[in-house]
C-alpha positions, 0 to 999 in steps of 0.5 A: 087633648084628642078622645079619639079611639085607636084600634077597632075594638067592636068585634072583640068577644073576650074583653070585656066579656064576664062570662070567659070560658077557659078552653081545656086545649090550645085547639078551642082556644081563640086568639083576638087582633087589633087592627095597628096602624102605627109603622114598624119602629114599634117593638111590643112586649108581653109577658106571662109569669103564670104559664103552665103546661104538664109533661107529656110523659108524667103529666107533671105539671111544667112552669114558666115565664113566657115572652112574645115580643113582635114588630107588628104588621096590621095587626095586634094580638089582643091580651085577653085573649092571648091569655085564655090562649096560653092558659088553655096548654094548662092541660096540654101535655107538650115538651117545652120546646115544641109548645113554645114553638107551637105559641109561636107558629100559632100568634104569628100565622094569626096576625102575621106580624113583620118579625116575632119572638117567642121565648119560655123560660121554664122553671129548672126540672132535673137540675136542668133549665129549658129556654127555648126560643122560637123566632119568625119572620124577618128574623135577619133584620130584626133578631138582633135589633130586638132585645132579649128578656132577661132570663131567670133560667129556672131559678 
């Protein structure tokens, strides 16, 4: 068995950093990447159950489940720092489907993947479920190639 290392982890500052400053808006946050060199039959997953975000209107408080599933180019999103990131719209007042639009744009012009989907199923509010969606790059090849998460549409 190989203990060789993959991914080049001695420039990432968050992981394994104790001390973690939580940024109070996504513009102080910092993503990290991983540099991939796998091809791109690699679908990856990641999940947040713990989002939260505040009404731009009320400032009432917004949950959700975000997924972000990405065919990865040179680079991975490192977690740690996908979490701070996502924690830092905590306070952001933003309509779900412009925050989920801005997740989206921000991973994807960071690690500037093949192909990325980002998906908010934010709890009901209103009596109404709010799912957007945000697809980008290679969105013809792909879209249909990589499978939805299963939704609970606010329940």
């Amino acid at each position: 068995m190989s203990t060789e290392i993959h991914g080049d982890a001695e420039h990432l500052e968050l992981l394994g950093n104790a001390k973690t400053k939580y940024p109070d808006h996504p513009d102080d946050a910092k993503l990290e990447k991983i540099r991939w060199k796998g091809g791109d039959s690699t679908v990856v997953h990641l999940q947040c159950p713990e989002y939260t975000c505040c009404c731009p209107k009320t400032g009432q408080p917004d949950f959700a489940t975000i997924h972000i599933s990405y065919v990865p180019k040179d680079f991975l999103v490192e977690s740690k720092a996908l979490k701070i990131y996502l924690f830092a719209f905590r306070n952001y007042g933003h309509f779900h489907e412009v925050g989920i639009d801005r997740i989206a744009r921000d991973i994807f012009n960071f690690i500037e993947p093949t192909y990325l989907r980002v998906v908010g199923d934010f709890n009901k509010r209103g009596g109404i479920a709010i799912v957007p969606v945000t697809e980008l790059g290679d969105v013809e090849k792909y879209s249909s190639r990589v499978p939805m998460p299963a939704l609970t549409y606010g329940a």
